[in-house]
C-alpha positions, 0 to 999 in steps of 0.5 A: 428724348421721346419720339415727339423730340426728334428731328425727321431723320431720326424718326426715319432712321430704321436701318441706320445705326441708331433704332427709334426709340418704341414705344410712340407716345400718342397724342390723346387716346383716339389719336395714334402716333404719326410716326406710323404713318409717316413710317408707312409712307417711307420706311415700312419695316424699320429698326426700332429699340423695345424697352428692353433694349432690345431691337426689333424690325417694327413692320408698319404696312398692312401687306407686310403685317399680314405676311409676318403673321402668316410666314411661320419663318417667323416664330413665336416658340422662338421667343422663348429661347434663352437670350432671344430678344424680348419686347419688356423688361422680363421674358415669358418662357412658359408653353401658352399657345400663343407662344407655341408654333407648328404642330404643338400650336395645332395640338394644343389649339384643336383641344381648345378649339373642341370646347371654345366652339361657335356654338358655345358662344351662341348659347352665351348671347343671352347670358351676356344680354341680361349681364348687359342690362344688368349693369346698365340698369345699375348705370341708370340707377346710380345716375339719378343720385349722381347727376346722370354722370357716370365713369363707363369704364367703372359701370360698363366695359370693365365687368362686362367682359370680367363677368363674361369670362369668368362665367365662360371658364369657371373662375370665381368673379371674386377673385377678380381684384387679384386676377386683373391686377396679376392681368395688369402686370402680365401684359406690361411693356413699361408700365412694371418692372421685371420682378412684378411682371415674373412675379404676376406670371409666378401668382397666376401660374399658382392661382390656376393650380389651386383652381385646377385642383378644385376643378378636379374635386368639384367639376362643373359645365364650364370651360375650365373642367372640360379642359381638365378633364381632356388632360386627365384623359390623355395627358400625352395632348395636353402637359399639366404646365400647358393647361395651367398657362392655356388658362392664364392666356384664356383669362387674361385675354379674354377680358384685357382685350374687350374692356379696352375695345368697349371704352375705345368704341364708346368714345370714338362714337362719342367724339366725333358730332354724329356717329353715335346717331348714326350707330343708333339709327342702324340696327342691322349695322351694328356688326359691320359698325363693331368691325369699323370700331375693331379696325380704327381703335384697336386696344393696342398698336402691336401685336406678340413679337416673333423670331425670324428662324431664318433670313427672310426678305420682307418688302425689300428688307433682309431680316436676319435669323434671329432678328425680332419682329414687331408687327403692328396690327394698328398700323396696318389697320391704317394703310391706305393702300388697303383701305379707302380713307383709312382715317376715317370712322365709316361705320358701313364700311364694306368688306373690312379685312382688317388685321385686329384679331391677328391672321395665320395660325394664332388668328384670335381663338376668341374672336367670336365671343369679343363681337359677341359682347361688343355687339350686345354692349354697344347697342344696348347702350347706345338704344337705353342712353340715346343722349349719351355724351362725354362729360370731358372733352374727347382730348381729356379722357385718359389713355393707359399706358406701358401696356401691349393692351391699351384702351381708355383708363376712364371714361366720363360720360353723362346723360 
């Protein structure tokens, strides 16, 4: 039975004896489930089952989302325990820093952190400009022999940030079949079995031991050599297995997140009569616009699962140690005690505090390289394609699914 197919008491049922059933099914692919708000407005932090099968407390309002990710009683190091609850068919037992908690988090964060600076990602601005264009000049000449009909997925949102990052850390960009196919499985929560989750983790565990190795022989001025070159120098701050997984986190994130976030936006500016004018019309707007587009269609619903370490009161509830906890940023995106007409797409929304690069500690690391490209992407789209449209209706387009990281899985446009 989906969640589309229970009564109302059983899509409320959180601390009765039977846990909804997660993930929720959406509608289309700008459209979440209504299960959420309907969970906001009466059972915030309720009882969920996780394809797992493992049960987890699913906190839908934007207060107890943001408390969770900033109380370090609940713990993401806990996840790796032997037996502790975990959100897909495999576990992830492996030192990335999104699964370390307290002072390792900030030993390990702090390396990066000295390299993946502001200022970094300044100096990229117009490295991603001319990829930008690039592509979109390859857009515009593909479009004259195919009826300027194009998929934006295929011609713009998926190389874009995949060039970007390999470009960013030093992988080699013809490597990217293999690497976003090991992506793809990495981030599963239904949509692979266990044995090709462990199986991606093993193949991207091994792939940047290769890369690593060659980092060491020939090193150069990207990323990846840094790093190898702060664990050669002391390896007390940085084991071998955190460098190789600090590797597979930066590369996995740093494209499966934007690639979504591009085709989310593209469409949602697309869907609704007049917004894609407006972004137009407003250069000075486009970051402000870019957070509005980060805060409604978010590449995914939830966040990483936590561990409570001990018994907390969240919002009335009493989650026991132990217990999983499932935030959902998208969720608390869309609370109306936080956010004035949290439905609805307002461009120049002010002080927009939403909760789509996480909060706390694991606080996105990339989180200024994403508007980076989101920035650039979008407006230059946008200004060189000013009557771009969809070529399907909005409903149509289609959603990834059994994924954490979700977005459009293409998305028809013409001009």
């Amino acid at each position: 039975m989906t969640t589309e197919q229970m009564t109302e008491p059983e899509a409320e049922a959180g601390t009765g004896a039977e846990p909804i059933p997660y993930p929720f099914p959406r509608p289309d692919a700008l459209t979440p489930c209504p299960h959420y708000a309907r969970l906001r407005e009466t059972q915030p932090v309720a009882r969920v089952r996780m394809p797992s099968g493992d049960s987890a407390h699913l906190v839908t309002t934007y207060d107890e989302v943001r408390a969770v990710l900033a109380d370090p009683r609940f713990s993401r190091a806990a996840t790796l325990a032997e037996g502790a609850p975990r959100l897909a068919a495999a576990p992830q037992r492996f030192p990335s820093l999104p699964n370390l908690d307290g002072a390792e988090h900030a030993r390990v964060r702090a390396l990066v952190s000295r390299e993946f600076t502001a200022r970094r990602v300044a100096a990229l601005r117009p490295r991603i400009q001319q990829l930008t264009d690039a592509l979109l000049d390859e857009m515009a000449a593909r479009g004259e022999a195919d009826g300027r009909t194009t998929d934006l997925v295929q011609a713009l949102a998926f190389p874009l940030p995949v060039r970007v990052i390999c470009e960013l850390l030093g992988v080699p960009q013809a490597d990217q079949e293999r690497f976003t196919a090991w992506s793809g499985a990495f981030v599963a929560t239904t949509g692979s079995t266990a044995e090709e989750m462990l199986g991606a983790i093993a193949a991207l565990r091994d792939y940047f031991a290769s890369l690593y190795a060659e980092k060491r022989r020939n090193p150069g001025e990207d990323l990846l050599s840094a790093l190898v070159s702060v664990r050669d120098s002391d390896q007390e701050r940085l084991s071998e297995q955190e460098l190789l997984f600090l590797g597979v986190s930066l590369l996995v994130a740093g494209h499966e997140t934007t690639v979504n976030q591009i085709g989310n936006s593209v469409l949602a500016l697309l869907a609704e009569p007049g917004q894609a004018d407006r972004f137009r019309a407003d250069p000075d707007g486009v970051p402000a616009a870019v957070e509005e587009l980060l805060r409604l269609h978010l590449p995914g619903d939830e966040t990483l699962l936590r561990i409570a370490v001990e018994d907390v009161d969240l919002g009335g509830t009493l989650i026991r140690a132990g217990e999983a906890v499932l935030p959902s940023l998208g969720s608390g995106n869309r609370d109306g005690a936080r956010f004035a007409q949290p439905e609805r797409l307002e461009l120049d929304r002010p002080l927009n505090a939403h909760l789509s690069f996480g909060h706390g500690i694991h606080y996105c690391l990339g989180s200024g390289l994403a508007r980076a490209e989101l920035q650039i992407a979008l407006w230059t789209l946008f200004e060189r394609f000013p009557t771009l449209r969809l070529a399907v209706p909005a409903e149509q387009v289609p959603r990834t699914s059994g994924r954490l990281i979700t977005g459009v899985a293409s998305l028809p446009v013409s001009w």
